[in-house]
C-alpha positions as a Markdown table, in Angstrom:
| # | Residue | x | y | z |
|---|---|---|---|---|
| 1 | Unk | 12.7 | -6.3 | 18.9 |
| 2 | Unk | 10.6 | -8.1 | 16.3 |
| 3 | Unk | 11.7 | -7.2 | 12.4 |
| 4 | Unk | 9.6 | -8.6 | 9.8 |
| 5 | Unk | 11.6 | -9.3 | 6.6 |
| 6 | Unk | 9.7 | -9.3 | 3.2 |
| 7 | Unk | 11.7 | -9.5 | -0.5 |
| 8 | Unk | 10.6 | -10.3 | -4.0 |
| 9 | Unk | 6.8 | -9.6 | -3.3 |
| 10 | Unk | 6.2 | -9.2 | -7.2 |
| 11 | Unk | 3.2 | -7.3 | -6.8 |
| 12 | Unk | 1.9 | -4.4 | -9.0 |
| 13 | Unk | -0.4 | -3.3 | -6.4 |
| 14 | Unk | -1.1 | -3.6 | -2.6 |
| 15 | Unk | -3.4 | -6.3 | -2.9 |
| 16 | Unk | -5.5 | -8.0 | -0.6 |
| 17 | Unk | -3.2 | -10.8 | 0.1 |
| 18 | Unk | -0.4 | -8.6 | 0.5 |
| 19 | Unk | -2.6 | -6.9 | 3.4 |
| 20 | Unk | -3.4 | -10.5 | 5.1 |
| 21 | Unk | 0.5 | -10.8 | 5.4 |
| 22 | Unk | 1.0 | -7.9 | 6.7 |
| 23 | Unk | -1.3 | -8.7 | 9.4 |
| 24 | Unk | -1.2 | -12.1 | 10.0 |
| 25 | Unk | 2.3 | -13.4 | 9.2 |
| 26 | Unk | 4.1 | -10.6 | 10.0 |
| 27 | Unk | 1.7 | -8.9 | 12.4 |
| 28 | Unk | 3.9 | -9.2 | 15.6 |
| 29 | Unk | 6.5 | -7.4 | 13.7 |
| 30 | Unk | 7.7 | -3.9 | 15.1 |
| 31 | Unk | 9.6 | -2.7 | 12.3 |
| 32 | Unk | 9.5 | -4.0 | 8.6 |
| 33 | Unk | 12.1 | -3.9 | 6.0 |
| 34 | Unk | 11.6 | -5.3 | 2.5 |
| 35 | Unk | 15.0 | -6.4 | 0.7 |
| 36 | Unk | 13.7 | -5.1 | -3.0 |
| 37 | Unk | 11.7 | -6.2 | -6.0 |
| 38 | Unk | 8.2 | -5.0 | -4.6 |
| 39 | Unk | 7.4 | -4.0 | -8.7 |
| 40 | Unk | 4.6 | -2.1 | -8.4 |
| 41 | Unk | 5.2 | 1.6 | -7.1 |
| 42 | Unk | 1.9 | 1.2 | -5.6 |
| 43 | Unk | 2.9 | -1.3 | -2.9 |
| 44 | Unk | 5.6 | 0.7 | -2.1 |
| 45 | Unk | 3.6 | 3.8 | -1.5 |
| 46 | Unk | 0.9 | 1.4 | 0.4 |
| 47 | Unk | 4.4 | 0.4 | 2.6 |
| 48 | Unk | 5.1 | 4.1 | 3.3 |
| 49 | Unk | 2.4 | 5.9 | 3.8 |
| 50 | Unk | -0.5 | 3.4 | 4.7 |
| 51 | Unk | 1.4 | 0.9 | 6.6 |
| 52 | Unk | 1.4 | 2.0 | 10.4 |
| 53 | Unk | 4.7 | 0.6 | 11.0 |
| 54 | Unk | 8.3 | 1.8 | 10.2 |
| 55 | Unk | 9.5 | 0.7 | 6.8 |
| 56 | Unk | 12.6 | 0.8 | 5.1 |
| 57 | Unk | 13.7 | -0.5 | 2.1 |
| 58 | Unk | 16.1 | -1.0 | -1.2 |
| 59 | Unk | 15.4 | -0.9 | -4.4 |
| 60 | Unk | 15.8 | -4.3 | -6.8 |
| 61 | Unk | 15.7 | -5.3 | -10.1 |
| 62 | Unk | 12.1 | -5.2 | -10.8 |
| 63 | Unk | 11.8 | -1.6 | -8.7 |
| 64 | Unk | 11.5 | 0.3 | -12.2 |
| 65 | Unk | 8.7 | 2.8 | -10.9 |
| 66 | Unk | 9.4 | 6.7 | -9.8 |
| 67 | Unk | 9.0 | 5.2 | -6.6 |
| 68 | Unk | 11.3 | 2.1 | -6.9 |
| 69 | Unk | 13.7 | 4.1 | -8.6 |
| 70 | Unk | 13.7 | 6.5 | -5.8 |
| 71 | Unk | 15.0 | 3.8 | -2.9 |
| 72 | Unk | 18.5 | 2.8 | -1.6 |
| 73 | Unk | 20.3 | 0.1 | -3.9 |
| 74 | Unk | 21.8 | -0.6 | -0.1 |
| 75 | Unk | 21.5 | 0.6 | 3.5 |
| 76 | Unk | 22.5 | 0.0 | 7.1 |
| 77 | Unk | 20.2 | 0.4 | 9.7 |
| 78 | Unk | 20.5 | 0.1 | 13.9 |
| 79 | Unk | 17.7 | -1.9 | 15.2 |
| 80 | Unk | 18.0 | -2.9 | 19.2 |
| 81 | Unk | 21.4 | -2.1 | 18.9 |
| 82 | Unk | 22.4 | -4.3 | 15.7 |
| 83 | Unk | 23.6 | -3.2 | 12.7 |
| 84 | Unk | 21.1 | -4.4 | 9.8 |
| 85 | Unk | 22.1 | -4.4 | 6.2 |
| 86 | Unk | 19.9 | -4.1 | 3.6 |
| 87 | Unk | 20.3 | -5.2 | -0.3 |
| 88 | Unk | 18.4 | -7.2 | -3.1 |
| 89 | Unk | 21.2 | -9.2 | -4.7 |
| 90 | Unk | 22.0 | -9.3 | -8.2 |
| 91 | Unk | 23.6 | -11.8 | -10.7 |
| 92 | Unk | 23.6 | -15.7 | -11.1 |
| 93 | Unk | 22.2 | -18.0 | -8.2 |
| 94 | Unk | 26.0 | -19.3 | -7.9 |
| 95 | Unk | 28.0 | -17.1 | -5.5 |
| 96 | Unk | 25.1 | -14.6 | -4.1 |
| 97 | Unk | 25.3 | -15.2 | -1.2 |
| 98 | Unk | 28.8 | -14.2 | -0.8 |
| 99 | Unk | 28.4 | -11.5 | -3.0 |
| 100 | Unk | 25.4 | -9.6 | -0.6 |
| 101 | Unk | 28.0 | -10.4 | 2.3 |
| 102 | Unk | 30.9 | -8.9 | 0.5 |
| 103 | Unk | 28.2 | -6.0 | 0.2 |
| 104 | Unk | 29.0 | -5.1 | 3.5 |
| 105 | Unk | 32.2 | -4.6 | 6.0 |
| 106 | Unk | 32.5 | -7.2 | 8.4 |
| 107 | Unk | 31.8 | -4.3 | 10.7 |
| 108 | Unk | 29.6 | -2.7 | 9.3 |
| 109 | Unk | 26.7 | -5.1 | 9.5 |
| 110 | Unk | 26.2 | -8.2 | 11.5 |
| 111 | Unk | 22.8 | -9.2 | 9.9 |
| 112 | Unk | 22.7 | -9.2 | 6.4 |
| 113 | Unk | 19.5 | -9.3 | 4.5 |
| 114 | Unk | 19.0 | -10.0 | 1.1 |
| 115 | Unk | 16.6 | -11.1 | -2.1 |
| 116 | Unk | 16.6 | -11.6 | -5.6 |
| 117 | Unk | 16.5 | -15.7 | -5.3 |
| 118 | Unk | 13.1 | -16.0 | -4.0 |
| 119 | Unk | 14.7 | -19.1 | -1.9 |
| 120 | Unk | 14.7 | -18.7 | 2.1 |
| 121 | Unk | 17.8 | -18.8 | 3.9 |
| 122 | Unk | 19.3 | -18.1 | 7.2 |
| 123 | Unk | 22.7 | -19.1 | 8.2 |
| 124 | Unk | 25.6 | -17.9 | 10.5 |
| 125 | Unk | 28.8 | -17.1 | 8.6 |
| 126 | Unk | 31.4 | -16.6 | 11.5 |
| 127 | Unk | 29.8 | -14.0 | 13.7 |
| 128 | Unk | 27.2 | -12.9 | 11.1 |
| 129 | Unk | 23.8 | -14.3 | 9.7 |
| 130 | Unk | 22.7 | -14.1 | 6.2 |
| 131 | Unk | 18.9 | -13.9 | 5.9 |
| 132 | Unk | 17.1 | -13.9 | 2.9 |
| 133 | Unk | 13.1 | -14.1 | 3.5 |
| 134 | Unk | 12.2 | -15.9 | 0.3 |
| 135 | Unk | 9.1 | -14.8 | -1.5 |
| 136 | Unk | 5.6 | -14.4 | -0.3 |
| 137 | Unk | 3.8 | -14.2 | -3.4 |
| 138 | Unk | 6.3 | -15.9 | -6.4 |
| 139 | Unk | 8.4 | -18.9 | -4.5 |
| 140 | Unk | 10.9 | -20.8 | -6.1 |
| 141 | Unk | 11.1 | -25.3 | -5.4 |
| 142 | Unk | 8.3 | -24.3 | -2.9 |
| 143 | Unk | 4.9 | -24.6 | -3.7 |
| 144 | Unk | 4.5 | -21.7 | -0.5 |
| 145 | Unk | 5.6 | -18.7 | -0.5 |
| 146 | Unk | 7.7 | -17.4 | 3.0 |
| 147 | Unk | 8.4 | -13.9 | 5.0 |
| 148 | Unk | 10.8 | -14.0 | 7.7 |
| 149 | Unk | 10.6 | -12.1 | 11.2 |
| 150 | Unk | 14.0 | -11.7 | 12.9 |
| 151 | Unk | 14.3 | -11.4 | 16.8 |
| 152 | Unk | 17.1 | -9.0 | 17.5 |
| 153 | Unk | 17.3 | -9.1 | 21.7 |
| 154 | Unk | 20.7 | -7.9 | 22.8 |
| 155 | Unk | 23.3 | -9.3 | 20.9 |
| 156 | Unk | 21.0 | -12.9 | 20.1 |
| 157 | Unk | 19.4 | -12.7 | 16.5 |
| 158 | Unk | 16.7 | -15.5 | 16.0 |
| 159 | Unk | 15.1 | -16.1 | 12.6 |
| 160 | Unk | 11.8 | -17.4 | 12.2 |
| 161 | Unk | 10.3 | -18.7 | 8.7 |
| 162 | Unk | 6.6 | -17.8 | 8.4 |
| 163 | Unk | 5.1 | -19.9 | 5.2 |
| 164 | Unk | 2.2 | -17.8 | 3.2 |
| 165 | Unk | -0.6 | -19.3 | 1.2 |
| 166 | Unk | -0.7 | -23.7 | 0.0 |
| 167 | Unk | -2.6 | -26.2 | 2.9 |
């Protein structure tokens, strides 16, 4: 199974680039989840009910909308037989990551997505990975932005850095 990851998009509306992303980076993935701060509540209603694909998402910072305010500060989901948790982040750069993986039991989810820095990451903490997409649309120490699609195939999970916009 192919799960595109998107966080931090920014965006006040579903714009056109937003769309290209959607198609092009991300357009081999089966499932999307987005790990908070889409801002605008029109690119999350764009994500649910225009987008074809499934969709599930949290709530960040910047989701101050009826519609931001509406989603999941955290979730857990099953994909292909892997439990998937979902949350932006919150607080200083220093000790995030350890704070989205403290989010979340050690059983309770073996892949752990997550925002709020705008920086990409994916690393293996014991038997667990930490995946933060990055930013498409509002990087940070990138001059391009990145989504993320994560392969879930039995009990392998792959991560794969797709960079948006620049050369």
């Amino acid at each position: 199974m192919r799960v595109g990851l998107l966080s931090d998009t920014h965006l006040a509306h579903p714009e056109g680039h937003l769309r290209r992303v959607l198609a092009e980076e991300l357009g081999d993935a089966e499932v999307l989840l987005h790990a908070g701060d889409h801002v605008g509540d029109g690119v999350i209603g764009y994500l649910e009910d225009e987008e074809p694909r499934p969709y599930l998402a949290v709530a960040g910072n910047m989701d101050l909308g009826v519609r931001g305010r509406a989603l999941p500060t955290r979730r857990v989901v099953q994909l292909n037989g892997i439990a998937v948790g979902l949350v932006h982040g919150w607080g200083a750069p220093a000790g995030l990551e350890q704070r989205v993986l403290e989010a979340f039991g050690p059983d309770e989810a073996r892949v752990v997505v997550f925002g709020h820095s705008h920086r990409p990451l994916a690393r293996q903490v014991g038997d667990r990975w930490l995946v933060n997409p990055g930013s498409a649309f509002h990087p940070r120490g990138s001059r391009r932005g990145s989504v993320a699609l994560l392969t879930l195939e039995g009990y392998r999970v792959a991560v794969e850095f797709r960079l948006v916009g620049g050369e």
